[in-house]
N, C-alpha and C positions, 0 to 999 in steps of 0.2 A: 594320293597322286604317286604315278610311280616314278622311274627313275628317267635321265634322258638317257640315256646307254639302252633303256627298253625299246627304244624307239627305232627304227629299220631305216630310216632316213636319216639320223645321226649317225648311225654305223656308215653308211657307205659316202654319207657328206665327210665326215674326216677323213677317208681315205681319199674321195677325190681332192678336198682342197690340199692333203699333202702330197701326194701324188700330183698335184699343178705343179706346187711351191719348187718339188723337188727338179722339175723338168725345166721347171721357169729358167731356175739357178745356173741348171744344166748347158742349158744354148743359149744364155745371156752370159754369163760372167767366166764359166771353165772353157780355155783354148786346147787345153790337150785333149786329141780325140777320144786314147784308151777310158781316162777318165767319166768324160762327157758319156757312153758309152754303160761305166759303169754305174755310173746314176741313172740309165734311162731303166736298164734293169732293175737299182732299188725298188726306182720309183712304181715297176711291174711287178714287184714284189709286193710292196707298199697297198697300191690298189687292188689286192686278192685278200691279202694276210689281213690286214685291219678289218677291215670287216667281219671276217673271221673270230678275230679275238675279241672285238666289243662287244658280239652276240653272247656268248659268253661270260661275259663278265654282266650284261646287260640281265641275263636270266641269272646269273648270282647274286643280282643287287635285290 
């Protein structure tokens, strides 16, 4: 059996649920705008790059 990192729906399920987490965070609990702002970018970061790198690591497992 191979690895879950092989798997193409783990790759972009972690990115989406931290990309949620990160946004959730974002417009619930941070009142400064620049901030709030600069998480919605992580979090667009988050959801392109991860996936990226699990694929990756997925064919090196």
């Amino acid at each position: 059996m191979g690895s879950p990192l092989s798997n193409p729906l783990v790759h972009y399920g972690i990115g989406l649920v931290s990309t949620a987490v990160i946004l959730l965070i974002a417009f619930t609990v941070v009142e400064d705008s620049t901030v709030r702002w600069l998480m919605v970018g992580i979090a667009v970061l988050e959801l392109v790059v991860t996936p990226q790198i699990l694929k990756r690591v997925g064919h090196a497992a």
